[in-house]
C-alpha positions as CSV (number, residue, x, y, z in Angstrom):
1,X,58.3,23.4,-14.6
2,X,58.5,26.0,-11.8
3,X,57.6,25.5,-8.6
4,X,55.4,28.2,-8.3
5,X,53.4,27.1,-11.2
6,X,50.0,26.3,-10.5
7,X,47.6,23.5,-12.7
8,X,44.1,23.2,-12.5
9,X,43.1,20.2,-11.2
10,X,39.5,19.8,-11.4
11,X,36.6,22.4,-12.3
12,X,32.9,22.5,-11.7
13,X,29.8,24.6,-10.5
14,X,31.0,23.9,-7.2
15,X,34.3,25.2,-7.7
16,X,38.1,24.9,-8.8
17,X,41.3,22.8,-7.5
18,X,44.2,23.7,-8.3
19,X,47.5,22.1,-6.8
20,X,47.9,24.9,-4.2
21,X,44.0,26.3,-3.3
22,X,40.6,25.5,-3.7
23,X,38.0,27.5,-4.8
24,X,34.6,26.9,-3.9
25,X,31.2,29.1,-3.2
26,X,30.6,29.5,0.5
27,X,27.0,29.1,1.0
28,X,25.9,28.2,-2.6
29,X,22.7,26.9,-2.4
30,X,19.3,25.5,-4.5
31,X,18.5,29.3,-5.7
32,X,21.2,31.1,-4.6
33,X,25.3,31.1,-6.1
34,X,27.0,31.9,-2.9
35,X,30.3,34.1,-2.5
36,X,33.9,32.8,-3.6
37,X,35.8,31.8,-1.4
38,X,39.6,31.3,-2.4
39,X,41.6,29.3,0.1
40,X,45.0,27.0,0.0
41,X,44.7,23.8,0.0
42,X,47.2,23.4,3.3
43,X,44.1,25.5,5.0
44,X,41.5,22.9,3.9
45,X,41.4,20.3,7.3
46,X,38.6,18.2,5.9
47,X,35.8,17.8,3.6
48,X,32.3,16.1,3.8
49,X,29.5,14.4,1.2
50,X,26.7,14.6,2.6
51,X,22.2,14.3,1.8
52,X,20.8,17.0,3.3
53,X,16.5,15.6,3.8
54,X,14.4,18.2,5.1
55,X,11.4,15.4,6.1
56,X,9.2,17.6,8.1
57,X,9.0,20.4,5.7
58,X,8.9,17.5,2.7
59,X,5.4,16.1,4.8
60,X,3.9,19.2,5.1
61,X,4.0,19.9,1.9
62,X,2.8,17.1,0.6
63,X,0.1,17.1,3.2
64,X,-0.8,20.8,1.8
65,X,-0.6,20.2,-1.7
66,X,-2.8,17.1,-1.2
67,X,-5.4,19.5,0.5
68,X,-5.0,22.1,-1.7
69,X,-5.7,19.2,-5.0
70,X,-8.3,17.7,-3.3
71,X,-10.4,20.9,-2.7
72,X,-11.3,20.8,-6.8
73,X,-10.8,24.3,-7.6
74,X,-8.6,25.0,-10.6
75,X,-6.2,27.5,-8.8
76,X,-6.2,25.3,-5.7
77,X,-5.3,22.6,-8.0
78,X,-2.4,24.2,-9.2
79,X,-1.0,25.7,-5.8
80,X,-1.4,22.2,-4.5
81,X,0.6,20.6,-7.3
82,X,3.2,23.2,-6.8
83,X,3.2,22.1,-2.4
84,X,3.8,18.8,-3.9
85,X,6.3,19.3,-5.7
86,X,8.2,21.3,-3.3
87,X,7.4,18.8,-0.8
88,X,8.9,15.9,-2.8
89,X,11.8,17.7,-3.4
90,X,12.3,18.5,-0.1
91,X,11.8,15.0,0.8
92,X,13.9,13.6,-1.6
93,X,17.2,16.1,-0.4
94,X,20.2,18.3,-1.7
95,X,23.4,17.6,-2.4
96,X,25.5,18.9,1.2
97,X,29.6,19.7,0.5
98,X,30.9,20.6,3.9
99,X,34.7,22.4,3.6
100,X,36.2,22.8,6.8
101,X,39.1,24.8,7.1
102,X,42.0,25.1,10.2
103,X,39.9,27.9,11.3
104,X,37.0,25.8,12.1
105,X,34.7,27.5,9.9
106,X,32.1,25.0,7.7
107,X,31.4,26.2,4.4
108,X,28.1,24.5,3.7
109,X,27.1,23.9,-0.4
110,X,24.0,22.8,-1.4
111,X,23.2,21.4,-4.5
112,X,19.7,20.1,-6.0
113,X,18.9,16.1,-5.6
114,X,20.1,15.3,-8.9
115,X,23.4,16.9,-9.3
116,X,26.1,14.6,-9.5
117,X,28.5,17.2,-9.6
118,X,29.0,17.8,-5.3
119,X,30.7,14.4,-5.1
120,X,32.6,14.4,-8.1
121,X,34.2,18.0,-6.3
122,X,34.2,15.9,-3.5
123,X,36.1,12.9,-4.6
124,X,38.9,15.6,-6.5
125,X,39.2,17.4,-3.3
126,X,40.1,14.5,-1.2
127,X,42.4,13.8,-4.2
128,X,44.3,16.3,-4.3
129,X,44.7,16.8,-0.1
130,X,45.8,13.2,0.9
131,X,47.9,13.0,-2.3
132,X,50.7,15.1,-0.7
């Protein structure tokens, strides 16, 4: 094998490692993809796991949606559920993957609260930096 040969290492919705560079999506969020962002692994200075909680917004949410259901009107009824739901999810957190780069620039990735896949990118990424 050459040496300028490059294997995929790991592969996921939050991005690709390869034995050279990571590639990851800078801002990725709940609803939105983020832009690619292609950077060599001797670039990346850490990387950070992390629950991002809103609590505040998570309350008032819930504090609205319980309003909005107990006000007995259909529509109302369905608006609140919909607060509530937000609420909890807001409450209950996203997935955080924090790339830092010798730049100093944080590329922040949010996932939702049940999607296992941030630390799994995670756990490869730290892999593959401290194995050289």
């Amino acid at each position: 094998m050459t040496e300028n040969s490059e294997q995929t290492i790991f592969s996921n919705s939050y991005g690709t490692i390869t034995t050279k560079r990571v590639t990851y999506f800078r801002k990725k969020g709940w609803f939105s993809g983020g832009s690619r962002e292609d950077v060599p692994l001797k670039q990346v200075v850490s990387v950070r796991y992390d629950t991002k909680r809103h609590i505040f917004v998570g309350l008032f949410f819930l504090f609205l949606g319980l309003v909005f259901v107990s006000s007995g009107n259909g529509v109302a009824i369905l608006i609140g559920i919909v607060f509530i739901l937000w609420g909890i999810l807001n409450l209950w957190g996203g997935q955080l993957v924090d790339v830092v780069t010798t730049g100093g620039t944080n590329n922040l990735m949010v996932g939702l609260p049940w999607d296992k896949e941030a630390e799994e990118f995670v756990r490869a990424l730290r892999g593959q930096l401290f194995s050289e």
